[in-house]
C-alpha positions in Angstrom: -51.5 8.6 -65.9 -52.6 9.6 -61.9 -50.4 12.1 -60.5 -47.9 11.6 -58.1 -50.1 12.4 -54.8 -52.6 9.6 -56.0 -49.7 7.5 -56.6 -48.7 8.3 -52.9 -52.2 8.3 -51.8 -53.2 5.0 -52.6 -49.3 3.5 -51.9 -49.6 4.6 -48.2 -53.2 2.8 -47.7 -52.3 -0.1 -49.5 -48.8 -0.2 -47.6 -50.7 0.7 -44.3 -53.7 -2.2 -44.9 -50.9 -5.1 -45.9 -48.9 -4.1 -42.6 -52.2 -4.5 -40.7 -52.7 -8.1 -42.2 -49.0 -8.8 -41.4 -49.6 -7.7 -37.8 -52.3 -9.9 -37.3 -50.1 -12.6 -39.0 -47.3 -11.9 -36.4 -44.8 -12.5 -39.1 -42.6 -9.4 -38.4 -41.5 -7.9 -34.9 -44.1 -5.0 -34.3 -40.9 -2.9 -34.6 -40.6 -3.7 -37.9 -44.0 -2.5 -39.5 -43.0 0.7 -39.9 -40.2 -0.5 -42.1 -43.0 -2.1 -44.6 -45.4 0.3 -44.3 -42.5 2.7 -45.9 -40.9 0.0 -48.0 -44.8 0.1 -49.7 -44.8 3.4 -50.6 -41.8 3.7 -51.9 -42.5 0.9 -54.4 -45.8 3.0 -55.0 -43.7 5.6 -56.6 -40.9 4.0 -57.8 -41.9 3.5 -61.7 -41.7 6.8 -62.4 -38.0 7.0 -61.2 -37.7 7.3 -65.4 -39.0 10.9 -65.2 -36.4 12.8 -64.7 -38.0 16.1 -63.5 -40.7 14.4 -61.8 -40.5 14.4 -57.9 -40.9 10.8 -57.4 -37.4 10.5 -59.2 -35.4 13.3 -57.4 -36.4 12.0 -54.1 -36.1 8.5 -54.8 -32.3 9.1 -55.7 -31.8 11.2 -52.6 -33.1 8.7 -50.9 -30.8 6.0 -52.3 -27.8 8.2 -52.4 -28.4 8.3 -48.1 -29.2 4.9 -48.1 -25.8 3.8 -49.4 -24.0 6.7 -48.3 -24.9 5.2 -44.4 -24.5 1.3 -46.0 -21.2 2.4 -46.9 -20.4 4.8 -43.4 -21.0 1.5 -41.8 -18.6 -0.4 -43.0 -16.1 1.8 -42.0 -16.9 3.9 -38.8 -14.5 1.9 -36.8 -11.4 2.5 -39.7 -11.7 6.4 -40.1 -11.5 9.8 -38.2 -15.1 11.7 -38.2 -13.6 14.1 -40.7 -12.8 11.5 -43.0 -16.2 9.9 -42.6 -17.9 12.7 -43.5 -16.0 12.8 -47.0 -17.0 9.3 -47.4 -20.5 10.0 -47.1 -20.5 13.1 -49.0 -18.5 11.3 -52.0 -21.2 8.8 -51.9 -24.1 10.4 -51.5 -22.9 13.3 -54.6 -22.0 10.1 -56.8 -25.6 9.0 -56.7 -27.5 11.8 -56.2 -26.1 13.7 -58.9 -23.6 11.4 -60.5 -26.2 8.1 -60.9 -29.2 10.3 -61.5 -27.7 12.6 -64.8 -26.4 9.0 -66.2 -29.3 7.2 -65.5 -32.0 9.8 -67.4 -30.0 10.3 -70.2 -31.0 6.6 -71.0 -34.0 5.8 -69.7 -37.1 6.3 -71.2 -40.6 6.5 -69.6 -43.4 4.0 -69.5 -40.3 1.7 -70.9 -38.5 -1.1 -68.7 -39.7 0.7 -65.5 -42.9 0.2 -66.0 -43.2 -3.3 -66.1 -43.4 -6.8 -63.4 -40.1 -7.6 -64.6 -38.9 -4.1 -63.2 -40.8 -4.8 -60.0 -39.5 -8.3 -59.4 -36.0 -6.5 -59.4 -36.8 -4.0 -57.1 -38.1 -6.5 -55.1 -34.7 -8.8 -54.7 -32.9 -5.2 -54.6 -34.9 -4.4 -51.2 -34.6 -7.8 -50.2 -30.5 -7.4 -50.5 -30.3 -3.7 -48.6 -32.3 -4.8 -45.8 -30.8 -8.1 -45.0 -27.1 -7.2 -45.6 -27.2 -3.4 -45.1 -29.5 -2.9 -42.3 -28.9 -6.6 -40.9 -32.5 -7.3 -40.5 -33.4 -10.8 -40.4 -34.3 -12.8 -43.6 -38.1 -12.9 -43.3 -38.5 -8.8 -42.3 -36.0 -8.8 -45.7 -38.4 -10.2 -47.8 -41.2 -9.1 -47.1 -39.7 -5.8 -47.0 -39.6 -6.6 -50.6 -42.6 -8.2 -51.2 -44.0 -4.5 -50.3 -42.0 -2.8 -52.4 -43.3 -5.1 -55.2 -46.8 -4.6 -54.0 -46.4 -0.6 -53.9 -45.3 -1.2 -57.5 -48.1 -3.0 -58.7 -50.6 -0.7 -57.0 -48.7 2.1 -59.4 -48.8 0.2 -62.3 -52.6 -0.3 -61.9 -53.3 2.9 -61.6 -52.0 4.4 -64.6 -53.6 1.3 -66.5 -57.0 2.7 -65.0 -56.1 6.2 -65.7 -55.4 5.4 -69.3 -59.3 4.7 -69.2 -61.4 8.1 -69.9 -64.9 7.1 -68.6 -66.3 10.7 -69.1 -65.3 10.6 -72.7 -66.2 6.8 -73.1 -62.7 5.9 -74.9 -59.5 4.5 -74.2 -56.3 6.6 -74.2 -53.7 5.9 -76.2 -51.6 5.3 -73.1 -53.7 2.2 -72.5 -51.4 -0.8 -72.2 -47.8 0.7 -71.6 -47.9 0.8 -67.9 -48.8 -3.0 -66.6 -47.0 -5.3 -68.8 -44.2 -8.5 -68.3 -41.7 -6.6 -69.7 -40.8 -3.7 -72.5 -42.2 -4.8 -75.7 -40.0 -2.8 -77.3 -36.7 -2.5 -76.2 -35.7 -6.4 -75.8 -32.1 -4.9 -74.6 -33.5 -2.9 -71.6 -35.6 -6.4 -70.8 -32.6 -8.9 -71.1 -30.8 -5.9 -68.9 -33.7 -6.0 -66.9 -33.6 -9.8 -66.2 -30.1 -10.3 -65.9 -30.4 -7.7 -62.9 -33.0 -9.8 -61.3 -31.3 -12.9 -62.2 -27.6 -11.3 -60.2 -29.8 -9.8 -57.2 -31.5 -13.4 -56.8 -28.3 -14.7 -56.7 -27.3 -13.0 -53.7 -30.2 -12.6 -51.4 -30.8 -14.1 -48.1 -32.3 -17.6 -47.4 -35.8 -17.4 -48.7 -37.4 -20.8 -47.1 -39.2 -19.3 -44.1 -40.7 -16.7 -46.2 -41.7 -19.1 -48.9 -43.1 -21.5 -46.2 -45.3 -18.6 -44.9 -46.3 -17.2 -48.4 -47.5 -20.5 -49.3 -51.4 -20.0 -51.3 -52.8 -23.0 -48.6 -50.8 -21.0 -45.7 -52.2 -17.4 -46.8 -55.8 -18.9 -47.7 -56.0 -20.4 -43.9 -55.1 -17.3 -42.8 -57.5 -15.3 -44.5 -60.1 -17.8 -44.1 -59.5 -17.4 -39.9 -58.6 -14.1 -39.4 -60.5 -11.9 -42.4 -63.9 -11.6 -40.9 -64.9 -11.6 -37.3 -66.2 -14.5 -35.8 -67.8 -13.6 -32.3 -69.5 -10.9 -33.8 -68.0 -7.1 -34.4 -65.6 -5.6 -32.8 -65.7 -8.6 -30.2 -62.2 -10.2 -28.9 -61.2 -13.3 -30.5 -60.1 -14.5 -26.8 -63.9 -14.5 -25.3 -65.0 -17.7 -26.4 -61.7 -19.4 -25.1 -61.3 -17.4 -22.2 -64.8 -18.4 -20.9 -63.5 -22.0 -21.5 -61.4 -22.4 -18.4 -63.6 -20.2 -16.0 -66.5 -22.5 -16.5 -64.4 -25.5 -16.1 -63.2 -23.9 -13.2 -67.0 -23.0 -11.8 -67.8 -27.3 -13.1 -64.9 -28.0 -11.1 -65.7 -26.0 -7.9 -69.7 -27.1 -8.6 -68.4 -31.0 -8.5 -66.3 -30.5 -5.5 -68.9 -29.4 -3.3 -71.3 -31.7 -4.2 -68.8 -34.6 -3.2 -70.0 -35.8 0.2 -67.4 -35.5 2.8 
C-alpha cells in the first residue's frame, strides 16, 4: 500500500487540478474552491480511517470531533453563557475524539468496508449533509464538495491497487484486489451497514437537480470539448478573437461613414 504522504501527495494535486476545471467551469463562487480543494484531500486519506495508529485516522477524527463540536456551538451560541459553550464543545469534541475513535477501532478492520466505492459513495452524501446543513453552503458548493471527497477517495483506492503491483520483482502482491472493490466481499454485515448508511444520508441531503443538470456526461463532454485545449494558440486569451470582433466592426463602421458623401 503507498504511504500516507503519497496518499496526500497525489490527493492535493488531484484536489488542486479538479478545482482548476471547476473554476474554469464557474460552478462554485471562487470563495468556495478552497473548500474543495480540502474536501479532496481529505477524501484522499480517508480509507485508512480503519488504522487506528495510523495518522490519517487520528487527524481525521480530530478533525470531525471540531467539525461537530462548532456544528453543534452553532446551534446554540445565542441560548448559553461563554462558559457554558465551552463545555459544550469540549463534551463534543472528547465524545468523538476519544469516545467515537476507541469504539470505532475496536470494530473495524483494515482494507475491509472502508476500502471500498460503497464506502466512498457514503462519504460522499456525508460531506454533502455537513456542508449544506452545517456550514449553510448552497446545494451545488454541497455536492460537489462531495463529489471531491469521493474523488480524493478513489485516487486512494487506486493507489494502493497499483502499489499492490511489485514491478521490480515482476509479481503481484497478495494485497492485490482488497483496496478498489464495490463493496467488502467478506463481511456482507459491514456492506448491508455500509448501504443502509448511504441509503439514510441520501435521504436527507439537499436538492440535487442543479448539480445533476451540470454533471450531466453531454454537459461535462461539451465542456471539456471547449475548454480542455487552447484554441487561439498557447497561453493566448480566449477573449481575442471576440474582442477583435467589435473593434473591426467599429473601424467598418467609421470606414463606411466617411465614405458616405455628405
Amino acid at each position: 500500500m503507498a504511504d500516507f504522504a503519497t496518499h496526500l501527495g497525489w490527493g492535493a494535486v488531484g484536489a488542486g487540478l479538479a478545482a482548476s476545471a471547476t473554476y474554469a467551469a464557474a460552478i462554485v463562487p471562487s470563495g468556495d474552491l478552497l473548500t474543495l480543494t480540502v474536501a479532496g484531500v481529505i477524501g484522499s486519506v480517508l480509507p485508512d480511517i480503519d488504522l487506528e495508529k495510523a495518522v490519517p485516522s487520528r487527524a481525521l477524527f480530530t478533525g470531525l470531533g471540531l467539525v461537530l463540536a462548532f456544528v453543534v456551538l452553532f446551534n446554540f451560541k445565542a441560548t448559553y453563557s461563554i462558559i457554558e459553550l465551552w463545555l459544550i464543545w469540549t463534551a463534543v469534541f472528547t465524545l468523538i475524539r476519544f469516545g467515537a475513535y476507541h469504539l470505532f477501532h475496536r470494530t473495524a478492520i483494515h482494507r475491509g468496508i472502508f476500502h471500498s466505492l460503497l464506502a466512498g459513495l457514503f462519504f460522499m452524501a456525508l460531506t454533502t449533509i455537513i456542508i449544506a446543513y452545517g456550514f449553510g453552503r448552497e446545494p451545488v458548493v454541497a455536492w460537489m464538495a462531495g463529489l471531491f471527497v469521493f474523488f480524493g477517495y478513489l485516487i486512494h483506492l487506486l493507489l494502493d491497487e497499483i502499489y499492490s503491483v511489485d514491478i521490480t520483482g515482476a509479481r503481484i502482491k497478495r494485497s492485490f484486489g482488497t483496496a478498489l472493490k464495490l463493496f467488502d466481499w467478506n463481511s456482507r454485515s459491514s456492506s448491508a451497514l455500509m448501504a443502509g448508511a448511504l441509503v439514510a444520508c441520501l435521504m436527507i441531503t439537499p436538492p440535487s437537480a442543479d448539480f445533476r443538470h451540470i454533471m450531466q456526461p453531454s454537459v461535462v463532454s461539451h465542456f471539456f470539448r471547449e475548454r480542455m485545449f487552447p484554441q487561439n494558440g498557447w497561453f493566448q486569451s480566449r477573449m481575442a478573437d471576440t474582442a477583435s470582433i467589435p473593434g473591426e466592426r467599429r473601424a467598418a463602421s467609421a470606414g463606411d461613414a466617411a465614405a458616405r458623401p455628405e
